[in-house]
N, CA and C atoms of all chains as a GROMACS GRO file, in nm:
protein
  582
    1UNK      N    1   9.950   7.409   7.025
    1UNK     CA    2   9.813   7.358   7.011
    1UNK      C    3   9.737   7.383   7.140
    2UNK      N    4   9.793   7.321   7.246
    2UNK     CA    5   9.722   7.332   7.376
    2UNK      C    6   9.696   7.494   7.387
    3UNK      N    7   9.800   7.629   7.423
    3UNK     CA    8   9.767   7.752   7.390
    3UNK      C    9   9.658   7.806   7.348
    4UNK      N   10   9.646   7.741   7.188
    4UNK     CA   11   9.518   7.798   7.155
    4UNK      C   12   9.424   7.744   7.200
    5UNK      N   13   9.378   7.644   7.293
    5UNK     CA   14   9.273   7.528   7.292
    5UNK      C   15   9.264   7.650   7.443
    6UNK      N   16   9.374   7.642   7.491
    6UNK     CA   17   9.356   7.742   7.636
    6UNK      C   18   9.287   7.882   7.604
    7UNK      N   19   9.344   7.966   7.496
    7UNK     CA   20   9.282   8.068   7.484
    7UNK      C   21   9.128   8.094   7.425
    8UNK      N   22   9.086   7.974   7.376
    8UNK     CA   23   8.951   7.976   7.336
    8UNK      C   24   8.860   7.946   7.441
    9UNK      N   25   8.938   7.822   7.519
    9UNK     CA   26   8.834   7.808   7.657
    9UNK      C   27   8.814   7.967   7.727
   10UNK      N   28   8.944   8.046   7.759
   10UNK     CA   29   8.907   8.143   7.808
   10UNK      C   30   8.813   8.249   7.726
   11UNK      N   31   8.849   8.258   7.614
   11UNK     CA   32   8.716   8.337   7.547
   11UNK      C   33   8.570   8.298   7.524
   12UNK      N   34   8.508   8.148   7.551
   12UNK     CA   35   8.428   8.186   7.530
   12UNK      C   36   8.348   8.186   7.696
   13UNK      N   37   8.475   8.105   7.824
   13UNK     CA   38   8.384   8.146   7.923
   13UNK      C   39   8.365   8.275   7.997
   14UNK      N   40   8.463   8.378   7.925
   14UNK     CA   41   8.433   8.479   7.957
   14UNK      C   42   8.302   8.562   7.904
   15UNK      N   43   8.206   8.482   7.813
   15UNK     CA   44   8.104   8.534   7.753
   15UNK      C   45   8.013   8.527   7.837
   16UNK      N   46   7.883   8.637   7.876
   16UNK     CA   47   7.846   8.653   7.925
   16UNK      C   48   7.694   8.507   7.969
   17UNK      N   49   7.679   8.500   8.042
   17UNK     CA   50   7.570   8.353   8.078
   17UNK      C   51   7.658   8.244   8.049
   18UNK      N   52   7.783   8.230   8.004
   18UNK     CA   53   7.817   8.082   7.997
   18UNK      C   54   7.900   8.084   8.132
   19UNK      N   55   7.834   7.911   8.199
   19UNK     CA   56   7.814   7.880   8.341
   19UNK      C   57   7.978   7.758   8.345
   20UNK      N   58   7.989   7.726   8.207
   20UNK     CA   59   8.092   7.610   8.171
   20UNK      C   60   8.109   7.592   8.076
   21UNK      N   61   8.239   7.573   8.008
   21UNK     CA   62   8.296   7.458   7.954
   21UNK      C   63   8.357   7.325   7.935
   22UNK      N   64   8.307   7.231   7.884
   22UNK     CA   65   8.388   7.118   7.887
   22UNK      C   66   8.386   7.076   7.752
   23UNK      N   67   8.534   7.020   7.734
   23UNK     CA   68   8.573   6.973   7.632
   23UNK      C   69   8.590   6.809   7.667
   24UNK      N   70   8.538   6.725   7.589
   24UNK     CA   71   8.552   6.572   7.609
   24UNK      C   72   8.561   6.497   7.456
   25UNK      N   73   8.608   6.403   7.512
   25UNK     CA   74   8.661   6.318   7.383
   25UNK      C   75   8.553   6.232   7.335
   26UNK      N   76   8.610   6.107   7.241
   26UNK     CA   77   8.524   6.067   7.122
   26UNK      C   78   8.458   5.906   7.228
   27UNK      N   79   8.518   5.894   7.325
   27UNK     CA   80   8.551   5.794   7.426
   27UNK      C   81   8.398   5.868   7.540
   28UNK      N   82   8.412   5.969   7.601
   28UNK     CA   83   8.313   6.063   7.664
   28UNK      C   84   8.388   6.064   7.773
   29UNK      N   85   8.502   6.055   7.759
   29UNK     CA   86   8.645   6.129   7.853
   29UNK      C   87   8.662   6.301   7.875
   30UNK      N   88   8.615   6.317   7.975
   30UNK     CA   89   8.675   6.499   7.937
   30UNK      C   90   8.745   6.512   7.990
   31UNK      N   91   8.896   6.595   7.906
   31UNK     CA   92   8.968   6.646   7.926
   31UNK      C   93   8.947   6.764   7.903
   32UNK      N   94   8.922   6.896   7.938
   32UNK     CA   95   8.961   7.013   7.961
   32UNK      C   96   8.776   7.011   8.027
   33UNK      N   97   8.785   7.098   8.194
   33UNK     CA   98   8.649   7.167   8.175
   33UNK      C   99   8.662   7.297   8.289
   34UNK      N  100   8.592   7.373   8.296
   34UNK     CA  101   8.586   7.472   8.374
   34UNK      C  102   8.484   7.421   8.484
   35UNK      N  103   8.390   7.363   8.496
   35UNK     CA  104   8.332   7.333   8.591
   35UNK      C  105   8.378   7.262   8.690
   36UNK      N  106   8.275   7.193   8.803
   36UNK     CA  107   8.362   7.124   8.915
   36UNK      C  108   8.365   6.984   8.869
   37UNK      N  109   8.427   6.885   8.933
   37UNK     CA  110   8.489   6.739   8.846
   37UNK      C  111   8.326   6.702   8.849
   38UNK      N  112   8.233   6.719   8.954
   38UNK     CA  113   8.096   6.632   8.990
   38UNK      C  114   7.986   6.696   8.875
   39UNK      N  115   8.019   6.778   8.866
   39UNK     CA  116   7.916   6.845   8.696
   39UNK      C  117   8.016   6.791   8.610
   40UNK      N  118   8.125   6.773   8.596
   40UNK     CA  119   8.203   6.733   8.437
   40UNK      C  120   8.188   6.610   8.419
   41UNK      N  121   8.230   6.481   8.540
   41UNK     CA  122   8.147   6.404   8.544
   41UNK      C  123   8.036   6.340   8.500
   42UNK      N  124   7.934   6.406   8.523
   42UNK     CA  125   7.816   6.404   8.522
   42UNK      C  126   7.753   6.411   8.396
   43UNK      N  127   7.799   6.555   8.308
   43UNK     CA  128   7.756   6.585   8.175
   43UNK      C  129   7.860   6.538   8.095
   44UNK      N  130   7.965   6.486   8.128
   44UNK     CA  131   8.054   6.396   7.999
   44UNK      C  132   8.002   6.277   7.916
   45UNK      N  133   7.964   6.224   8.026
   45UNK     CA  134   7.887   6.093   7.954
   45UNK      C  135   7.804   6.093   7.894
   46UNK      N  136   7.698   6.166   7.955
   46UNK     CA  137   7.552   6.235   7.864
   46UNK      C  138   7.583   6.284   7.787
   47UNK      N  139   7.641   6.366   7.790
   47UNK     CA  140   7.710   6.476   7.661
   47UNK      C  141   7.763   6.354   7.528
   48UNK      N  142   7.844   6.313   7.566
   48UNK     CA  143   7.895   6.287   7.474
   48UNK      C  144   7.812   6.109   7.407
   49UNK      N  145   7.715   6.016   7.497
   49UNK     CA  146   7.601   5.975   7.417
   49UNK      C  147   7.526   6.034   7.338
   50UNK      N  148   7.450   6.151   7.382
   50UNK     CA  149   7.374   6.220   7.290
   50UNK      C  150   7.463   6.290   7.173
   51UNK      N  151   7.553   6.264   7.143
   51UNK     CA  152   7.618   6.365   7.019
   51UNK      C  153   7.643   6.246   6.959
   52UNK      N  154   7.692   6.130   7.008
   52UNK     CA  155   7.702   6.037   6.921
   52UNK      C  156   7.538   5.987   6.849
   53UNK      N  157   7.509   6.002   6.953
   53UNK     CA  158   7.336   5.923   6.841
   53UNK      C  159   7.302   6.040   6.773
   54UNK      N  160   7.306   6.175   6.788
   54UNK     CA  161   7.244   6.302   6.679
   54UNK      C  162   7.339   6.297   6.573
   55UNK      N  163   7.473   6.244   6.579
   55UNK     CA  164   7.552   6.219   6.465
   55UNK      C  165   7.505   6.102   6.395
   56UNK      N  166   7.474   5.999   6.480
   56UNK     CA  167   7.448   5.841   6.367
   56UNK      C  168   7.279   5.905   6.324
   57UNK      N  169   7.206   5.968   6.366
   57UNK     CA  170   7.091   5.999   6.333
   57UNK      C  171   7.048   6.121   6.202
   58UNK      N  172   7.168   6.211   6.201
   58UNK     CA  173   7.219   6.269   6.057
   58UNK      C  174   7.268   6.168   5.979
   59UNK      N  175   7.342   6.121   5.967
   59UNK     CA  176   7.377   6.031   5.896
   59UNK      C  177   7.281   5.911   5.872
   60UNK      N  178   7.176   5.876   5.924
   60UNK     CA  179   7.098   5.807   5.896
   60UNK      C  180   6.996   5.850   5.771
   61UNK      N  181   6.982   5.983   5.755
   61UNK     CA  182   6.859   6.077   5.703
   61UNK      C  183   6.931   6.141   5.575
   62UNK      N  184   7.081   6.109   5.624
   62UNK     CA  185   7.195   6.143   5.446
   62UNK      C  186   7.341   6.093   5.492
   63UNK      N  187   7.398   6.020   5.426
   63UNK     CA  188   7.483   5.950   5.477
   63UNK      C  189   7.582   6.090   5.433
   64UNK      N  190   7.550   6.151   5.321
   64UNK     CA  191   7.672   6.221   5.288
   64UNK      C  192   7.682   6.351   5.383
   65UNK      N  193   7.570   6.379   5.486
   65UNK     CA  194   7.575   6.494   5.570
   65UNK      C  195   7.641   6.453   5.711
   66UNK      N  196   7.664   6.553   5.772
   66UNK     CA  197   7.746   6.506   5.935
   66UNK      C  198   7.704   6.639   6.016
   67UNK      N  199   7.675   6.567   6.115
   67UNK     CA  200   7.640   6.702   6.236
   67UNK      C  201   7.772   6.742   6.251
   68UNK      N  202   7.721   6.901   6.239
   68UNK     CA  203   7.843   6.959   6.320
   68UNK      C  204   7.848   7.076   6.440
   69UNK      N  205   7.695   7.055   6.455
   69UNK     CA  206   7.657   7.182   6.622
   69UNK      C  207   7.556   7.083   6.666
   70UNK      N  208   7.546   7.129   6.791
   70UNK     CA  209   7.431   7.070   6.864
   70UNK      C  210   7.368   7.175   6.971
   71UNK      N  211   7.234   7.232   7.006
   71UNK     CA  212   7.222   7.269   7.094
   71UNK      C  213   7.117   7.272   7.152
   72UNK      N  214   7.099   7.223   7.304
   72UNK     CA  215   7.022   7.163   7.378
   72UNK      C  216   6.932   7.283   7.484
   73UNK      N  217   6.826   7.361   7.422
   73UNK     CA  218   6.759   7.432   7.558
   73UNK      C  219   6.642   7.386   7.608
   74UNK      N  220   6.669   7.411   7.718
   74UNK     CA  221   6.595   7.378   7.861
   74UNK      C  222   6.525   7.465   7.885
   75UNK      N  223   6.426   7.458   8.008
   75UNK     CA  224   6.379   7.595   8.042
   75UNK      C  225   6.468   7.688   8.137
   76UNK      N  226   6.556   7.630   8.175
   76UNK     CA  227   6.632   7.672   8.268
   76UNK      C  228   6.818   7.719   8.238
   77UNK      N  229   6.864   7.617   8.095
   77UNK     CA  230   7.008   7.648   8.054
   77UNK      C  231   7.028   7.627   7.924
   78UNK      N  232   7.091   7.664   7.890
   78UNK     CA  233   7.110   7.611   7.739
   78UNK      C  234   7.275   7.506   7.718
   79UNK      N  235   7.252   7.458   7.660
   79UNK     CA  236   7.395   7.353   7.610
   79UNK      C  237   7.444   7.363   7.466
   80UNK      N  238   7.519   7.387   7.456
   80UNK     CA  239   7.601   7.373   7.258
   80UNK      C  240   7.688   7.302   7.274
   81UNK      N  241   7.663   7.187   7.208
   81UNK     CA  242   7.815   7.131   7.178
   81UNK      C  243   7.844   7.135   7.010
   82UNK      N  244   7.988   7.172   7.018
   82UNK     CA  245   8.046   7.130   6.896
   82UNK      C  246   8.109   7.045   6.881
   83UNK      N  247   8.056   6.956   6.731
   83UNK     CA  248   8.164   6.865   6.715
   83UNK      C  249   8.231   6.847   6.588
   84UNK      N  250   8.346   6.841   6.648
   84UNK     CA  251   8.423   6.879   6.515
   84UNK      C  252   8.496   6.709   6.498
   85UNK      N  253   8.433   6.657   6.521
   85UNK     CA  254   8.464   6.515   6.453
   85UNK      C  255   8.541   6.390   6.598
   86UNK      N  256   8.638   6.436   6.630
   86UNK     CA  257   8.712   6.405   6.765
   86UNK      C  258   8.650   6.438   6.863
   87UNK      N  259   8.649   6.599   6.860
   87UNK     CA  260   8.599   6.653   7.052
   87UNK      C  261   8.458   6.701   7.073
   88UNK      N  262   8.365   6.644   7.089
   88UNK     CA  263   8.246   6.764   7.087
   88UNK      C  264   8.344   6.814   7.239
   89UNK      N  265   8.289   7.002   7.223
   89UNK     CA  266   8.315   7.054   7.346
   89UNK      C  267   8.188   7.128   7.392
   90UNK      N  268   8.116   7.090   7.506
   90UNK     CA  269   7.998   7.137   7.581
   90UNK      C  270   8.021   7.273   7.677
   91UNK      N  271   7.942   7.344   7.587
   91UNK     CA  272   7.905   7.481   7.669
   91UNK      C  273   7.802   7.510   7.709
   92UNK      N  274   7.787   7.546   7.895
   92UNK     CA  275   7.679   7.531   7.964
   92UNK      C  276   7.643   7.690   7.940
   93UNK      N  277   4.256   7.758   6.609
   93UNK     CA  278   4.337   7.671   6.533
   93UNK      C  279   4.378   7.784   6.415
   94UNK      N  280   4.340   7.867   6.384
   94UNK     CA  281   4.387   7.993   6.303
   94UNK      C  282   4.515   7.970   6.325
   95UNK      N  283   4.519   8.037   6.440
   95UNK     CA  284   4.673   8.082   6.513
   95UNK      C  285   4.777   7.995   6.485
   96UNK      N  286   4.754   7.847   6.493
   96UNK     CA  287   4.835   7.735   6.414
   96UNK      C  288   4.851   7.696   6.309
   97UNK      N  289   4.716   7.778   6.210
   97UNK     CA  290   4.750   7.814   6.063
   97UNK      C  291   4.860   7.920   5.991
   98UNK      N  292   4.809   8.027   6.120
   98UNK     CA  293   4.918   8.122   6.082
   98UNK      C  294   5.086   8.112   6.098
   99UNK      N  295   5.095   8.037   6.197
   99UNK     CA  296   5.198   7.983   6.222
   99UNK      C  297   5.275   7.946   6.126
  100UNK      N  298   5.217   7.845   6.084
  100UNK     CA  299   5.264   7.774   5.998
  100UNK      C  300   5.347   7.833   5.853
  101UNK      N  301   5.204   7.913   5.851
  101UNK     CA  302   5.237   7.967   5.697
  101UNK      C  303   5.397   8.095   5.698
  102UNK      N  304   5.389   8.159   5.826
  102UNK     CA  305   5.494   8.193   5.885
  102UNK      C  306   5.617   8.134   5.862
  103UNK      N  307   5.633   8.008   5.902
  103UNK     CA  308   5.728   7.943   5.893
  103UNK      C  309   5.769   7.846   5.793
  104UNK      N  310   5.667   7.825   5.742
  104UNK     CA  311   5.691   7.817   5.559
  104UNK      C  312   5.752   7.944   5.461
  105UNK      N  313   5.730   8.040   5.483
  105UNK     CA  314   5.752   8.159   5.453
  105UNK      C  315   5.880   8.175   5.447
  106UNK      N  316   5.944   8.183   5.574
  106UNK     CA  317   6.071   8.206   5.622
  106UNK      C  318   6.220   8.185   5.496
  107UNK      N  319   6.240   8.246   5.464
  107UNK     CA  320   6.362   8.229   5.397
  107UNK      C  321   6.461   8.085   5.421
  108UNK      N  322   6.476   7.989   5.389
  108UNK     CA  323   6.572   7.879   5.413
  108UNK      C  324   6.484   7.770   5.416
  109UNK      N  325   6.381   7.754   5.469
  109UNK     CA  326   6.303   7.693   5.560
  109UNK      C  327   6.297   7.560   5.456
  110UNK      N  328   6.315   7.461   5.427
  110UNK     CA  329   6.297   7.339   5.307
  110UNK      C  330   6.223   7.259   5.382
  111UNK      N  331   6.179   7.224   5.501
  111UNK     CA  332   6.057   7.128   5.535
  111UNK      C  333   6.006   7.167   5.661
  112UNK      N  334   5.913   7.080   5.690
  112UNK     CA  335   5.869   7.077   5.841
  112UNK      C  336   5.796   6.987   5.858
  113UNK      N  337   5.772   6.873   5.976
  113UNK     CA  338   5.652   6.802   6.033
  113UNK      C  339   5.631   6.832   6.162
  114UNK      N  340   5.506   6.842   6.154
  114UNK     CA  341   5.426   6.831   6.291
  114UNK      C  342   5.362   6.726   6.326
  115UNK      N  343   5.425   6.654   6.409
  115UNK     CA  344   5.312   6.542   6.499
  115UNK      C  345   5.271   6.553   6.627
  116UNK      N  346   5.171   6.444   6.657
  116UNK     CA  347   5.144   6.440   6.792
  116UNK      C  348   5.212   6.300   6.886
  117UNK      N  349   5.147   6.333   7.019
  117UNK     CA  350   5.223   6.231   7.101
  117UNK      C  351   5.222   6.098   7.059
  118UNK      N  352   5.133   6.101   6.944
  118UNK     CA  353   5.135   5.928   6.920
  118UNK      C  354   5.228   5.934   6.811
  119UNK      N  355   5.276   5.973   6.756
  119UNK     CA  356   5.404   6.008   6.650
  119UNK      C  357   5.293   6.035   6.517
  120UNK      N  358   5.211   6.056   6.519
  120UNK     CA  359   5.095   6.064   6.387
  120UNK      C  360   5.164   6.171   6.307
  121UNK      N  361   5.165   6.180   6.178
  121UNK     CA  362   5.233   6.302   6.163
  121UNK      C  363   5.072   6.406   6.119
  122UNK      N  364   5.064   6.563   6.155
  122UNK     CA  365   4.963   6.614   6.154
  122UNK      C  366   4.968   6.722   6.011
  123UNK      N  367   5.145   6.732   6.009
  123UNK     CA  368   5.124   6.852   5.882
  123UNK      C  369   5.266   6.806   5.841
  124UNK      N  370   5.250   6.853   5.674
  124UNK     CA  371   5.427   6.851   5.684
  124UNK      C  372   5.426   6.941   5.576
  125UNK      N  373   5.560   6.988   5.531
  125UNK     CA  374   5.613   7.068   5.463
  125UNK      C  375   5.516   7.065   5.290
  126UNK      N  376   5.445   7.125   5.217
  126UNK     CA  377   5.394   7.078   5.088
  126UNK      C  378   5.502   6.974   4.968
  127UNK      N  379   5.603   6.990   4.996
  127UNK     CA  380   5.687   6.951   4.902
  127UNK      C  381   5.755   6.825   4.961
  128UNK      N  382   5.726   6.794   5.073
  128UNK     CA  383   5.765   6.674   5.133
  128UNK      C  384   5.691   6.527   5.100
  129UNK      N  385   5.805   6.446   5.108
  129UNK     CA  386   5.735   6.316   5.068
  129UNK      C  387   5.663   6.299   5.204
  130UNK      N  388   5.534   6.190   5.215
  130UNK     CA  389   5.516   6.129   5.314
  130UNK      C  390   5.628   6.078   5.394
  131UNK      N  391   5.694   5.945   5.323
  131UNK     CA  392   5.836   5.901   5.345
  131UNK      C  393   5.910   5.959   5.425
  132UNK      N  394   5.964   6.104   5.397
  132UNK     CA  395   6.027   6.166   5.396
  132UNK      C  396   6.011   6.240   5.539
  133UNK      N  397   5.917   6.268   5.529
  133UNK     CA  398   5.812   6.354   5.712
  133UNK      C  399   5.810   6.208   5.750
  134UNK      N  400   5.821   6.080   5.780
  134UNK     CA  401   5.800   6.001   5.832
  134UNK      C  402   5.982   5.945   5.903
  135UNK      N  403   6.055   5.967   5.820
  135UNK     CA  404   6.170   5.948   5.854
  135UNK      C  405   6.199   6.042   5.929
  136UNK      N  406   6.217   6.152   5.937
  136UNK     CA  407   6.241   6.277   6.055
  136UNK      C  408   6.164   6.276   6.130
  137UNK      N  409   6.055   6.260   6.112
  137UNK     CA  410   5.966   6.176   6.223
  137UNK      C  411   5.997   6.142   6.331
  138UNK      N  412   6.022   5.980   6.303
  138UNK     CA  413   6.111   5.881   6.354
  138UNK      C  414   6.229   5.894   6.434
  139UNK      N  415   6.297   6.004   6.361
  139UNK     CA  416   6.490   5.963   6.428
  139UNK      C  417   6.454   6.095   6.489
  140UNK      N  418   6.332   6.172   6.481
  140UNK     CA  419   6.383   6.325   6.559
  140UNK      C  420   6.320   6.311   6.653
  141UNK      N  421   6.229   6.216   6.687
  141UNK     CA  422   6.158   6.205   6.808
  141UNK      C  423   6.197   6.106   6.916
  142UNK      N  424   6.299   5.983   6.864
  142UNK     CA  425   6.390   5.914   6.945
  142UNK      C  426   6.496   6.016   7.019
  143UNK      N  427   6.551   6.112   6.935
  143UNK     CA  428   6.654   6.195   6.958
  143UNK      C  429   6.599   6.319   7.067
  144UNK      N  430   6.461   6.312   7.049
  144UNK     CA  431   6.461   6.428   7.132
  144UNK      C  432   6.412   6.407   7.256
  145UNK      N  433   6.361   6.231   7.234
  145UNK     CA  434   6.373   6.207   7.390
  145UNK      C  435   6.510   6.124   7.499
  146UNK      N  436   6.581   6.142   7.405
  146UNK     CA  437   6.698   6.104   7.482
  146UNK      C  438   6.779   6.223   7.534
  147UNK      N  439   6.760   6.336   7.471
  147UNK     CA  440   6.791   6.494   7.471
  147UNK      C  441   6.720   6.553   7.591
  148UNK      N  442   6.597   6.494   7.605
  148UNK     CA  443   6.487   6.558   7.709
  148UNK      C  444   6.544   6.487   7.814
  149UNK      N  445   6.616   6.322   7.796
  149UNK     CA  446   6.622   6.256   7.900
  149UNK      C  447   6.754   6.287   8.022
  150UNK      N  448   6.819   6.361   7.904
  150UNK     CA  449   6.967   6.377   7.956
  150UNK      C  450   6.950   6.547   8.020
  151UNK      N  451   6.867   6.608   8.023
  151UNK     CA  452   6.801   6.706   8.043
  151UNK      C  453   6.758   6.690   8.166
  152UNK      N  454   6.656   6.614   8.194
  152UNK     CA  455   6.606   6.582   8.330
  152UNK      C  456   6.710   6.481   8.419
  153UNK      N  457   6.835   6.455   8.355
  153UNK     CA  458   6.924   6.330   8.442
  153UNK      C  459   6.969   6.461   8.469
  154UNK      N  460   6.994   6.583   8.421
  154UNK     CA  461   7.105   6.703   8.501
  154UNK      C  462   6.991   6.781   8.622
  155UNK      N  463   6.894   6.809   8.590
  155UNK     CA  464   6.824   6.854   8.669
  155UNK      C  465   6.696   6.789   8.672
  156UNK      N  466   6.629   6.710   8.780
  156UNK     CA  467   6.490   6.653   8.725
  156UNK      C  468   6.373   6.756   8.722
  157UNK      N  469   6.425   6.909   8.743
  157UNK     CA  470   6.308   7.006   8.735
  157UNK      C  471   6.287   7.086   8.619
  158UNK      N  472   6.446   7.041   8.536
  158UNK     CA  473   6.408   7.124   8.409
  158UNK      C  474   6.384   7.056   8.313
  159UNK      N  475   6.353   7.043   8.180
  159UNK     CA  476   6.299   7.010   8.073
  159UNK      C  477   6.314   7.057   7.934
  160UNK      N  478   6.328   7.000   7.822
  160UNK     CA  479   6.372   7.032   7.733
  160UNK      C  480   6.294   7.115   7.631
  161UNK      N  481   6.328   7.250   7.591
  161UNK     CA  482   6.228   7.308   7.527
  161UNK      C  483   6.246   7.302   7.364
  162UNK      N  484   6.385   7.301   7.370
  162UNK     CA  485   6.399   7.268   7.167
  162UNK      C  486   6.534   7.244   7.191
  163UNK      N  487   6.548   7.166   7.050
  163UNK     CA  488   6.688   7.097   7.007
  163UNK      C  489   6.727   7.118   6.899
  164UNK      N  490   6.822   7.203   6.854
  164UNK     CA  491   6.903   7.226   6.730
  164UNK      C  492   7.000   7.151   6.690
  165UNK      N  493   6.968   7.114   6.534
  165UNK     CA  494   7.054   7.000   6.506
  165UNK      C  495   7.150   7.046   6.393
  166UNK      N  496   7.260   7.065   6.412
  166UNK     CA  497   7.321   7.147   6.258
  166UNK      C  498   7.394   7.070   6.188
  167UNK      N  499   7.371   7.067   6.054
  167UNK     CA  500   7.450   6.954   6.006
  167UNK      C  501   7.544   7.051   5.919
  168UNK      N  502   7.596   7.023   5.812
  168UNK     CA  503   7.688   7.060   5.713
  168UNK      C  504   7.643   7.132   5.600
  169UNK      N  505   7.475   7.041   5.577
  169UNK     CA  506   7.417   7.082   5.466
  169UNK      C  507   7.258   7.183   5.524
  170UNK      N  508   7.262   7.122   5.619
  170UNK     CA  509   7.134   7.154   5.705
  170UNK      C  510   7.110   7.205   5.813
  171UNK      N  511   6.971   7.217   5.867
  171UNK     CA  512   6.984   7.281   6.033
  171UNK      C  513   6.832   7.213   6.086
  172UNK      N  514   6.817   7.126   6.155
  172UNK     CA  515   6.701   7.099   6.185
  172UNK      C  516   6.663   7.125   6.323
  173UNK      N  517   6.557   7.171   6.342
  173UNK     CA  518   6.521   7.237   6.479
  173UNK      C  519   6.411   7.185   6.526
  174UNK      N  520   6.414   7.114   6.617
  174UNK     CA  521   6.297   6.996   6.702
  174UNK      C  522   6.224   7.089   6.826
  175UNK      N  523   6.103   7.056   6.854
  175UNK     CA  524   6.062   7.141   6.967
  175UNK      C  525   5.957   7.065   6.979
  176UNK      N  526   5.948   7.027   7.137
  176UNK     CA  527   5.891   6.905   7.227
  176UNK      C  528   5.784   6.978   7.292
  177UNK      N  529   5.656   6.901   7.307
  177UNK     CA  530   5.564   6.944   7.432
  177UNK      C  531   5.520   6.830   7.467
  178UNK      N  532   5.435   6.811   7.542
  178UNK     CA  533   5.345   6.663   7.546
  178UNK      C  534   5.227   6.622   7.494
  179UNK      N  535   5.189   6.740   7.385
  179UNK     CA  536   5.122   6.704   7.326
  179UNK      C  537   5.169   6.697   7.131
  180UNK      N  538   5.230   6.773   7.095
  180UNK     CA  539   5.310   6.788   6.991
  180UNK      C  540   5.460   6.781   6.969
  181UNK      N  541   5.518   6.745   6.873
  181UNK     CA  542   5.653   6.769   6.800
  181UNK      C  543   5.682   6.799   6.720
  182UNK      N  544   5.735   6.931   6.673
  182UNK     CA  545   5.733   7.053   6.546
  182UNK      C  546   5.906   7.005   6.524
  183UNK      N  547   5.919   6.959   6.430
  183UNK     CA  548   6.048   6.948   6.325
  183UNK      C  549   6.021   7.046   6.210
  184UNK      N  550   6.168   7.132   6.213
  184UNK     CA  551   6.195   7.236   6.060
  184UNK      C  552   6.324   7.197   6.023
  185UNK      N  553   6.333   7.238   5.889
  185UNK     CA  554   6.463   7.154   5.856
  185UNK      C  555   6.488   7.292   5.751
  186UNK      N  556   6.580   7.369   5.790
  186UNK     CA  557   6.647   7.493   5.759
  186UNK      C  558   6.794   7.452   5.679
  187UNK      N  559   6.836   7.599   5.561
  187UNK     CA  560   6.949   7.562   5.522
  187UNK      C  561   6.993   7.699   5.615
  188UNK      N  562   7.125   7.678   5.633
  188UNK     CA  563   7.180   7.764   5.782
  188UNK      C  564   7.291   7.864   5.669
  189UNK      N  565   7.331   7.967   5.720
  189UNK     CA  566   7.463   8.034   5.678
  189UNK      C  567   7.561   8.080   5.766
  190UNK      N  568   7.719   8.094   5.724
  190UNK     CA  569   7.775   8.108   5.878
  190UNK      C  570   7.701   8.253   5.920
  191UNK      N  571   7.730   8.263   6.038
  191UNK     CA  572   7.702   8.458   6.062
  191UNK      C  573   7.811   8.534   6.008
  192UNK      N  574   7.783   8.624   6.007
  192UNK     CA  575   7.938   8.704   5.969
  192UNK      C  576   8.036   8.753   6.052
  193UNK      N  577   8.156   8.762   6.019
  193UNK     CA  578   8.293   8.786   6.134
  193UNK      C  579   8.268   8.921   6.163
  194UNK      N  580   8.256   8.924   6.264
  194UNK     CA  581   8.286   9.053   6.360
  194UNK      C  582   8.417   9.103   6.310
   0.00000   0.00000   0.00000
């Protein structure tokens, strides 16, 4: 399991403009990120409030629907998180 | 104001496209999709404009110089796409398909 969780982190930060990954839990714990601890830090918590309220906020508008992407641009970066129910994982 | 007619009709147009509201900073709603309930543009309204300022907020907590220009929301059944200024808030509410595998 971990393997593949490793080989996807490496594929998608090898894509070109992505600055990070972090993967964090349902808690806004991250465990896995490519960035430094003071950015993972930083965008775990945020990260993972805002996915919880864009999830209770789909579900508010259809109970039978569920977010399952999110993505956040700036003028300056873009953010995707996916959530696949357990982990959203944030890509800077 | 053409240009925001044309717009529009543009993006009504669009293949997928099942709604849209436009409001202003006071949450008024200014246009919405023809087939939309009031109700209905009033509820996306509501939860997309709480959402997109907590989105904007967490935006300016990472950098206080940048700012949020749009927010994609993908659901299962749906795809709704929010886009902030300070004077307007354009909600579309798209049906999405995967892309195809390389």
């Amino acid at each position: 399991m971990s393997a593949a969780v490793e080989e996807t982190l490496k594929r998608i930060q090898s894509h070109r403009g992505v600055k990070g990954v972090l993967i964090v839990n349902s808690d806004g714990i991250p465990i896995r990120s490519t960035l430094s601890t003071e950015v993972t830090d930083s965008y775990a918590g945020l990260i993972a409030q805002l996915t919880y309220k864009a999830s209770s906020v789909v579900r508010t508008l259809d109970e039978t629907d569920g977010l399952t992407f999110l993505r956040i641009r700036s003028n300056k970066e873009v953010g995707a998180i996916d959530h696949k129910g357990e982990a959203p994982q944030g890509v800077k | 104001m053409s240009d925001v007619e044309e717009t529009l009709e543009r993006i009504k147009t669009k293949p997928g496209v099942i709604g849209y509201v436009i409001c202003n900073a006071e949450g008024t709603v200014l246009r919405r999709f023809p087939t939309m309930t009031p109700e209905q543009a009033e509820s996306y309204l509501v939860a997309m404009r709480r959402l997109a300022a907590k989105a904007g907020g967490v935006v300016r907590d990472m950098n206080p110089r940048d700012n949020l220009e749009y927010l994609r929301i993908r659901c299962k059944k749906q795809e709704v796409v929010v886009a902030r200024d300070e004077e307007f808030l354009v909600i579309v509410i798209q049906r999405w398909t995967p892309a195809e595998q390389a």
